[in-house]
VEXDREN-2710 file (C-alpha; in Angstrom, 1 decimal):
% VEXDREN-2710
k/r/px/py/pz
1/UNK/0.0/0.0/0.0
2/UNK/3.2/2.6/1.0
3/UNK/4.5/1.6/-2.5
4/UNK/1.4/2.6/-4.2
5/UNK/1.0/5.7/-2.3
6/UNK/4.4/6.9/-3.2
7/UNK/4.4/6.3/-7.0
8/UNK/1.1/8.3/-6.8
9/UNK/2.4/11.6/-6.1
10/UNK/4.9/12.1/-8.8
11/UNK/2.1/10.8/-11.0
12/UNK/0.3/13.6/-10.3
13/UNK/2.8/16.0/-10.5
14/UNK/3.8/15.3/-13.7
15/UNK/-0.2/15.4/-14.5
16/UNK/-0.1/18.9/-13.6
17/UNK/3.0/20.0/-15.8
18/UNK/0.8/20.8/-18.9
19/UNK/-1.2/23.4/-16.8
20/UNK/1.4/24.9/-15.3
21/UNK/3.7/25.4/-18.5
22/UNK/1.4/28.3/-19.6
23/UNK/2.8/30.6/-16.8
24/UNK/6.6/29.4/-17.8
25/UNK/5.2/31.1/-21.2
26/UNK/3.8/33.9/-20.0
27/UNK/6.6/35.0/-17.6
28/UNK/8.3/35.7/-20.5
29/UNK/6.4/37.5/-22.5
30/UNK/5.9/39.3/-19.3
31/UNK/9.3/39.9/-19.1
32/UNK/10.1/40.8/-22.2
33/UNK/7.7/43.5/-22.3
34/UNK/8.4/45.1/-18.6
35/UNK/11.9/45.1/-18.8
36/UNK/12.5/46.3/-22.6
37/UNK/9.8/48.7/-23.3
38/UNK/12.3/51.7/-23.0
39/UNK/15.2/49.9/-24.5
40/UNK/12.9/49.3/-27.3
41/UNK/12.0/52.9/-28.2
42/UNK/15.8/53.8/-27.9
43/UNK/17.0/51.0/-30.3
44/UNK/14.3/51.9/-32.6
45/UNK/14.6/55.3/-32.7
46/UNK/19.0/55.8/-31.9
47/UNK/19.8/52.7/-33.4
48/UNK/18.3/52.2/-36.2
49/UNK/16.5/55.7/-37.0
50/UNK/12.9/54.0/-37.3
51/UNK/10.0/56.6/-38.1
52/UNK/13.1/59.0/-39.1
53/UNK/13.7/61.1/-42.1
54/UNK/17.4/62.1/-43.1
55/UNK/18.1/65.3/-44.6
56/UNK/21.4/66.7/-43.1
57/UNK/20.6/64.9/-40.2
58/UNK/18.1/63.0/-38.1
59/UNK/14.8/63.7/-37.8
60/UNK/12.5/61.6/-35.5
61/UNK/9.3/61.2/-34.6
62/UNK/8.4/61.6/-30.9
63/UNK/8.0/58.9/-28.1
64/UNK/4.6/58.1/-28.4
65/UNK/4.8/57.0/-31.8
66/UNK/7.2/54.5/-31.3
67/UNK/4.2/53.1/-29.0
68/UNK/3.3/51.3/-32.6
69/UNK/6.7/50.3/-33.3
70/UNK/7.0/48.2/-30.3
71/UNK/3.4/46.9/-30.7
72/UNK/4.7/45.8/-34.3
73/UNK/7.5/44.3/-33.0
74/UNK/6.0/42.3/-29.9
75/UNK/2.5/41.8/-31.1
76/UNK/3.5/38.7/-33.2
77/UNK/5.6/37.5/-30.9
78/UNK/3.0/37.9/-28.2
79/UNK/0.3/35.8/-30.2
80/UNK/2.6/33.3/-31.2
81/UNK/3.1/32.8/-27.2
82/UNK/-0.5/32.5/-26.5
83/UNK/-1.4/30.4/-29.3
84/UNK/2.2/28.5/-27.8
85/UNK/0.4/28.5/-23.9
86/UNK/-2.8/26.9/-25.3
87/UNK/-1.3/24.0/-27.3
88/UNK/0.8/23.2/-23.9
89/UNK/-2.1/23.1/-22.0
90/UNK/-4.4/21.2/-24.8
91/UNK/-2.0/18.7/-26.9
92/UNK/-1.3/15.9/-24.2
93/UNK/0.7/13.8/-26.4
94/UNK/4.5/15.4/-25.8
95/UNK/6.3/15.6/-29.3
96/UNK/3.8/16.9/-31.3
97/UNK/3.3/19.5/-28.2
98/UNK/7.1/20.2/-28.6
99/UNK/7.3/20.4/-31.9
100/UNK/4.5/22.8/-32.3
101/UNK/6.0/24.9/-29.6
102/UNK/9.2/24.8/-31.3
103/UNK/8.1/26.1/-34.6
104/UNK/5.8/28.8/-32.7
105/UNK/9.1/30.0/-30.9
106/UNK/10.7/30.1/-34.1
107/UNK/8.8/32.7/-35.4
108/UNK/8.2/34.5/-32.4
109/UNK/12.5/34.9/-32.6
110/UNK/12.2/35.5/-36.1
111/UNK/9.8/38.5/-36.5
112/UNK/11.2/41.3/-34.6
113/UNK/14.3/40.3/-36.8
114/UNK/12.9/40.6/-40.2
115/UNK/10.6/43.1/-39.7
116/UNK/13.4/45.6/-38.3
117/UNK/15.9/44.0/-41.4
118/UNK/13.0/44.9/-44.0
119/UNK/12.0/48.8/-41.8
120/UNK/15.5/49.5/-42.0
121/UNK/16.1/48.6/-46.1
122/UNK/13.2/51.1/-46.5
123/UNK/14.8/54.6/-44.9
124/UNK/15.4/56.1/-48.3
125/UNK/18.4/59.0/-48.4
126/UNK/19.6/57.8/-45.4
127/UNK/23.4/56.8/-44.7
128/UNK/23.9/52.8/-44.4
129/UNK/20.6/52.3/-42.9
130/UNK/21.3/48.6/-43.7
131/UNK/25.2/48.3/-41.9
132/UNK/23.2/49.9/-39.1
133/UNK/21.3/47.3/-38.8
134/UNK/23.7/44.7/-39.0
135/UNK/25.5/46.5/-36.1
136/UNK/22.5/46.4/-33.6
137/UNK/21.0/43.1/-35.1
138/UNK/23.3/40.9/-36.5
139/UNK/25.1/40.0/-33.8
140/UNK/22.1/38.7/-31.5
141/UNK/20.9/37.5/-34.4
142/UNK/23.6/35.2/-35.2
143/UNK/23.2/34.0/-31.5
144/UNK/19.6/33.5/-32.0
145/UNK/19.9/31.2/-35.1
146/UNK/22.4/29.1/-33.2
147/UNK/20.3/28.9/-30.3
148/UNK/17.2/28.2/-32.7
149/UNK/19.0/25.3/-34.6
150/UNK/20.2/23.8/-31.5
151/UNK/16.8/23.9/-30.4
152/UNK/15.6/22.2/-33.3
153/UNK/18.2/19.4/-33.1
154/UNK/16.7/18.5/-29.6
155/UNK/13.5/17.5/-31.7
156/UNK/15.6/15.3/-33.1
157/UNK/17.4/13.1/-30.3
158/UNK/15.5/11.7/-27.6
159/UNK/16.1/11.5/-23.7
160/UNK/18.2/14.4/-21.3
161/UNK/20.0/15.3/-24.9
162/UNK/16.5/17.0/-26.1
163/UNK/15.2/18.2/-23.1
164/UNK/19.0/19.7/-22.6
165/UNK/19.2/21.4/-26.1
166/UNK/15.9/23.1/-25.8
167/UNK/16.9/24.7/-22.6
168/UNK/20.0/25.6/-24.1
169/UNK/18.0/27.8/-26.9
170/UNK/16.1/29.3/-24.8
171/UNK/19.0/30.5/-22.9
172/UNK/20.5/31.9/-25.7
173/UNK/17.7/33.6/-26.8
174/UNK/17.5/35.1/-23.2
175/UNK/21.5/36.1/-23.8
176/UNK/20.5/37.4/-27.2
177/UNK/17.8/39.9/-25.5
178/UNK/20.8/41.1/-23.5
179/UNK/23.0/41.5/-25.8
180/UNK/20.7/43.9/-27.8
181/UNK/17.7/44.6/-25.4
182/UNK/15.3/46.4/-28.3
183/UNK/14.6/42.8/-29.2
184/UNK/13.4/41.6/-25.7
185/UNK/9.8/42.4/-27.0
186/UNK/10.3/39.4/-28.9
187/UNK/12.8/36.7/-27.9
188/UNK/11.8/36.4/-24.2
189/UNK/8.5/35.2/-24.9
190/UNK/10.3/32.8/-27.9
191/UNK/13.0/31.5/-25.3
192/UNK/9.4/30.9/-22.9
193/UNK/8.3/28.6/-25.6
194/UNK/11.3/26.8/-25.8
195/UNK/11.8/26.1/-22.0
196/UNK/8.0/24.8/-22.3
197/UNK/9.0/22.5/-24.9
198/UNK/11.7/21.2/-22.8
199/UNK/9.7/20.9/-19.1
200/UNK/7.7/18.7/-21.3
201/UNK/10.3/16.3/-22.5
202/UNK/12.0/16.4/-19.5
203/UNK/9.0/15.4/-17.7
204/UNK/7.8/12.9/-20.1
205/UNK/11.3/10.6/-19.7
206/UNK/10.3/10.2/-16.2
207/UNK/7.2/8.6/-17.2
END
């Protein structure tokens, strides 16, 4: 009867990890969007002269229009992390739950990146728009493509090795957020995903 009793309770802990992913999720978007918002507007506005016309010079718009900017660059992000807590909570069965959270954190790392690549080829008269982008962007972009391919090789092996590779990219896309914090709107809630999709591996190979 003891034995019984004990094997219950991590039985019903590991019941509960579906429910409780969701928050893993939303603590970063949470984060993401708390602790970048002003980094956001800067890098932007400073960095990559969003919302700015050149003629002899820099010409910005104010604060309060770079409210859209960092709803454009979020908003995506954001969804793709809610759709991402719902399929944890919903899809039992632990691969396709991963994989579907891996692909939705994919494109949640991937859209503040292209849409700030494509804004910045579009500043017309302005000097190396593009090579500024590459100096705010490339280089946390580089680390989030290596932490996103990692990620995607833990689909592929089984065991510790996935669960360990998926935690791996979303630590790298947390050290990619601080290495060039006008992206945080975005890769926090990307790197949430990924840590979901390894608390669920990890879980399911103590079944």
């Amino acid at each position: 009867m003891s034995g019984t009793a004990d094997h219950a309770v991590p039985r019903r802990a590991r019941s509960d990890t579906p429910a409780l992913i969701p928050v893993v999720i939303g603590a970063g978007v949470l984060l993401g969007v708390v602790a970048t918002a002003g980094a956001t507007v800067f890098f932007a506005r400073d960095r990559l002269h969003l919302a700015c016309s050149y003629s002899e010079g820099w010409a910005c718009a104010d604060g309060i229009s770079y409210l859209g900017i960092g709803a454009a660059l979020g908003g995506m992000p954001t969804l793709l992390a809610i759709i991402g807590a719902i399929v944890s909570f919903t899809v039992r069965r632990t691969r396709p739950a991963a994989v579907t959270l891996v692909l939705l954190a994919t494109g949640a790392a991937a859209w503040p990146l292209a849409l700030t690549w494509t804004s910045a080829g579009q500043i017309t008269g302005a000097p190396a728009s593009l090579s500024a982008w590459m100096s705010a962007v490339l280089p946390p972009a580089i680390i989030a493509v290596v932490s996103l391919v990692a990620s995607i090789i833990g689909l592929a092996v089984h065991g510790r090795a996935a669960s360990t590779l998926l935690f791996v990219g979303a630590g790298g896309l947390c050290v990619a957020a601080v290495v060039q914090p006008g992206l945080g709107v975005g890769l926090p809630a990307a790197a949430g995903m990924l840590a979901a999709a390894g608390w669920r591996i990890a879980d399911a190979a103590l079944t």
